[in-house]
C-alpha positions in Angstrom: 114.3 115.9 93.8 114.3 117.4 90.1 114.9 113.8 88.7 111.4 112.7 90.8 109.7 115.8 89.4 110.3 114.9 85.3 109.8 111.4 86.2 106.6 112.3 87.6 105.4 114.2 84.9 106.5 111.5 82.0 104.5 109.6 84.2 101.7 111.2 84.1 102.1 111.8 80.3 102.2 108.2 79.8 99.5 107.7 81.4 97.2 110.3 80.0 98.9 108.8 76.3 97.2 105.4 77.2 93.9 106.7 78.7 93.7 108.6 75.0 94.8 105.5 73.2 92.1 103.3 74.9 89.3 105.5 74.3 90.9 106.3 70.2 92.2 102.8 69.6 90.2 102.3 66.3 91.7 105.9 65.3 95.3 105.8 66.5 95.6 102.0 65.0 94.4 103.7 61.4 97.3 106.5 62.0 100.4 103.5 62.9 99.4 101.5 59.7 99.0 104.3 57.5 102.4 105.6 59.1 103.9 102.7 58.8 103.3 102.4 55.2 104.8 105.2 54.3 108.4 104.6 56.7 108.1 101.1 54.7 107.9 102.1 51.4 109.9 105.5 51.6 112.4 105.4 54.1 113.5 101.8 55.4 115.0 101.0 51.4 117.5 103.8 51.3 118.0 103.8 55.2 118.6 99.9 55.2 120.6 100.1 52.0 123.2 103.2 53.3 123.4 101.8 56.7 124.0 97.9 55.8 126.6 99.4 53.0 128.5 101.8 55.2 128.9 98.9 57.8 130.4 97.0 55.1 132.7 100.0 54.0 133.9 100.2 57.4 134.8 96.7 57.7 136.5 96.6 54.2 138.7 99.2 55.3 137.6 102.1 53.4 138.9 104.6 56.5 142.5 103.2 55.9 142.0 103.5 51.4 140.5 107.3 52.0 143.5 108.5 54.6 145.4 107.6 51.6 144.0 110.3 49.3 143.1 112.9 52.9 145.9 111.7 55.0 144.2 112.2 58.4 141.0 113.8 57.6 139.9 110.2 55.8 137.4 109.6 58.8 135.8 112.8 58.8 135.6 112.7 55.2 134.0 109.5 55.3 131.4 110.7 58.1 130.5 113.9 56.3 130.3 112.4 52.9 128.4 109.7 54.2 125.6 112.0 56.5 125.4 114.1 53.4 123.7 111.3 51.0 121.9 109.5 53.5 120.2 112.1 55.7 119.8 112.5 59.2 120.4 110.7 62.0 123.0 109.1 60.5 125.8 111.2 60.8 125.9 110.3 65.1 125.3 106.8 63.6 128.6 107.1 61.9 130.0 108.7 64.2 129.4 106.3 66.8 130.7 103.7 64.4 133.8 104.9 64.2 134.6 105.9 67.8 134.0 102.1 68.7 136.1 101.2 65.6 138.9 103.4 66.9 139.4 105.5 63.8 138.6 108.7 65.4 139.2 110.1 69.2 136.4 111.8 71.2 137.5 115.2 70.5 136.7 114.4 66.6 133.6 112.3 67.5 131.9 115.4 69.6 133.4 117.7 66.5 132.0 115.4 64.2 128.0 115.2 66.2 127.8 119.1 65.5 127.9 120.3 61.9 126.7 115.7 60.2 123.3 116.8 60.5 122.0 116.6 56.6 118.5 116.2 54.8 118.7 113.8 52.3 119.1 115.9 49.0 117.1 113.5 46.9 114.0 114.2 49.9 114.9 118.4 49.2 115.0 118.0 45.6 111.8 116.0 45.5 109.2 116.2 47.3 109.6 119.4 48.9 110.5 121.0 45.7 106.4 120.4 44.6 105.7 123.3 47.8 107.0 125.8 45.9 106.5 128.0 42.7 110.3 127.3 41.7 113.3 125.2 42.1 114.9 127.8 43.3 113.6 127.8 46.5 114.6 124.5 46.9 118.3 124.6 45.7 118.7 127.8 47.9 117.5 125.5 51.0 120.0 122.6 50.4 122.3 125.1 49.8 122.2 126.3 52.6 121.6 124.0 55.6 124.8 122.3 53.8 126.7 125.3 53.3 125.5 126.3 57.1 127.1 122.9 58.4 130.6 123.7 56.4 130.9 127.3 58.5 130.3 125.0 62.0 132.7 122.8 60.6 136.2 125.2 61.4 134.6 125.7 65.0 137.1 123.9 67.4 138.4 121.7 65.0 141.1 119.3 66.3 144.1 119.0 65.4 145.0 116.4 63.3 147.9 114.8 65.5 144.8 113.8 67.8 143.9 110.8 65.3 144.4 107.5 65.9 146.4 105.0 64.1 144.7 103.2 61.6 143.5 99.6 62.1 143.4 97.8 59.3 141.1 94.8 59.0 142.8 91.9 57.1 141.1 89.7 55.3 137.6 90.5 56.5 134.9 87.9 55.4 131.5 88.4 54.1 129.8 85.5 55.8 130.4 87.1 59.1 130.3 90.7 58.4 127.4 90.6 56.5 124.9 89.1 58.9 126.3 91.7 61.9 126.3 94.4 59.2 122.3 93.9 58.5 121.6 93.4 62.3 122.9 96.8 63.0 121.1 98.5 60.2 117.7 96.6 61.5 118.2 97.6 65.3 119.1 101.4 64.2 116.0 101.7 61.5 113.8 99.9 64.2 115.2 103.0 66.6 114.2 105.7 64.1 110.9 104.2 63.6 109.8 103.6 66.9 110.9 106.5 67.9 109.1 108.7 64.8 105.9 107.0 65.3 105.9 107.5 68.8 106.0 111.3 68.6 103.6 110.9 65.4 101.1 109.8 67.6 101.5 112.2 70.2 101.0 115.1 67.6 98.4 113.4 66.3 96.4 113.2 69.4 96.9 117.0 70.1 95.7 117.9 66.8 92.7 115.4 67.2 91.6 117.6 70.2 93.3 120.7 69.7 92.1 123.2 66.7 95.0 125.8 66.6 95.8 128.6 64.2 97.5 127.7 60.7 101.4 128.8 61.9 101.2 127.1 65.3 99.4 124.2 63.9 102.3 123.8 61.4 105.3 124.6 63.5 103.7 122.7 66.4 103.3 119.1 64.3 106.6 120.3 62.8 109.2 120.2 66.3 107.3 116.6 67.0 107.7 115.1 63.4 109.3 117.5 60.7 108.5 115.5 57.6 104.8 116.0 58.4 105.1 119.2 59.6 107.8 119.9 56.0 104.5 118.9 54.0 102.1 121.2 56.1 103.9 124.3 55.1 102.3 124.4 52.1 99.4 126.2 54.2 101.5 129.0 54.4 100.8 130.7 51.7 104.0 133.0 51.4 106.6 130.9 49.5 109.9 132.5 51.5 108.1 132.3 55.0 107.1 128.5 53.8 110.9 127.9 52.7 112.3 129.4 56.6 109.8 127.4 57.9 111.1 124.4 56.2 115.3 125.5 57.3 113.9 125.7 61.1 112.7 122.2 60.5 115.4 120.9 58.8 117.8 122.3 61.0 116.7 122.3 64.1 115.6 118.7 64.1 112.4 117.4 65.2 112.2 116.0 68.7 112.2 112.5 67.6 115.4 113.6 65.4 117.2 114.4 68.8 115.5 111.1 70.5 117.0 109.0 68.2 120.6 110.9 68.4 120.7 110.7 72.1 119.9 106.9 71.6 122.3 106.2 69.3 125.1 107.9 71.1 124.3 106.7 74.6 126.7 104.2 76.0 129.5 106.4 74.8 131.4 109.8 75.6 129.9 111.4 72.5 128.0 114.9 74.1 124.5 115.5 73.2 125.1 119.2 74.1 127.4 118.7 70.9 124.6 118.0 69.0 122.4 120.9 70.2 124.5 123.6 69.9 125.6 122.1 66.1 121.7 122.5 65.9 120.9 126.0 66.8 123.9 127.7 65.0 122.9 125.5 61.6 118.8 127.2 62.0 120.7 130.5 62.3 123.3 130.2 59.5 120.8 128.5 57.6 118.0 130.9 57.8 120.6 133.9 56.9 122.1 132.2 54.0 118.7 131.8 52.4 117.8 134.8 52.8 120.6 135.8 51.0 120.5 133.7 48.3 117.0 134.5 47.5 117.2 138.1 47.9 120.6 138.1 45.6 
């Protein structure tokens, strides 16, 4: 009965989404291009480029060379390291990668889903570094929705005996893993876009019809896309509010962020719950942490 109920309401949510689109089409087509320009020319290079690479890495046995050097933690090294440079979602994207590839169990994989969940730094250090009156806001907010992930990181950590043996891929060739290696990449960036422009538009629509007060306008567009809603902080005019604002963001995820997780880890014994709770402890070690930084 509950599962007829929320597929009612989707329903009718759809519904009312294409009644808007029909009578906004000239409008909402303006907002996909111009949305679309900017996933092409700022995210799809680094996202296609990290994503095609780490497929490689993977096939080239880089698991097996980094066990080497962290006997069994070489997986999770590789996951974290990874989900640190390339921004979110693709720490469950790794993950997932190497649960199929048999280098990590499902204990690891759902320990893994809960503290992978970076910004990219270079997006921190950037662009959001222009909102504030110093750098130092910025370093104290990498600092710590990183340094928040680390403290989730020794909650229920397996034990390392729970690893499995290494596979080793001999000989792999280029010709073949290349093309599969780029296919992935396309079908997980297509994902991520579809799924980001889909909740683009929906925010968009509210705030075509909706006139709400600064903080709910700005948390509001935040939870449905958080890059747009990062950028629309900079109406807040206090810059340690702006900067908390920013963490919730970040940390939290917007709903697209968790859309494309439970996307990308469906088909498999990977939790989403996992995911969730990874989310709401990171906000509130997070939030803590900057404040004191800032206030040291």
């Amino acid at each position: 009965m509950k599962k007829n109920k929320k597929t009612n309401v989707y329903l009718v949510i759809l519904l009312y989404l294409t009644v808007l689109y029909l009578k906004n089409s000239s409008f909402i087509t303006e907002q996909i291009l111009s949305y679309t320009k900017l996933f092409i020319e700022k995210l799809f290079p680094a996202s296609f480029l990290f994503f095609t690479l780490s497929a490689l890495l993977i096939e080239y046995n880089i698991i097996p060379f980094l066990t080497n050097f962290f006997h069994h933690n070489g997986a999770t090294f590789y996951v974290v390291s990874m989900s640190l440079i390339s921004g979110f979602p693709s720490g469950s994207k790794y993950t997932k990668e190497l649960l199929e590839k048999k280098f990590i169990t499902e204990t690891t994989a759902n320990y893994l889903i809960r503290f992978t969940h970076f910004p990219n730094p270079v997006f921190i250090l950037g662009p959001v570094s222009l909102l504030f009156p110093s750098k130092k806001y910025t370093y104290a907010i990498l600092f710590s929705v990183i340094f928040a992930n680390i403290i989730i990181s020794f909650f229920k950590k397996p034990k390392e005996k729970e690893e499995l043996p290494l596979l080793i891929n001999k000989n792999p060739s280029l010709a073949k893993t290349l093309p599969i290696a780029i296919t992935n990449s396309i079908k997980t960036i297509l994902l991520i876009y579809g799924t980001s422009i889909f909740f683009y538009l929906i925010i968009t629509i509210i705030n075509h019809y909706i006139n709400l007060p600064v903080l709910e306008y700005v948390i509001i567009n935040g939870i449905f896309d958080l890059t747009n809603g990062i950028f629309l902080t900079s109406l807040i005019t206090h810059p340690i509010q702006r900067a908390l604002i920013i963490i919730f963001f970040i940390s939290l995820g917007g709903i697209s962020v968790h859309m494309q997780t439970k996307s990308i880890i469906t088909d498999t014994n990977i939790k989403y719950r996992n995911f969730f709770i990874g989310r709401i402890l990171q906000t509130l070690f997070a939030s803590i942490l900057f404040l004191w930084i800032i206030n040291w």
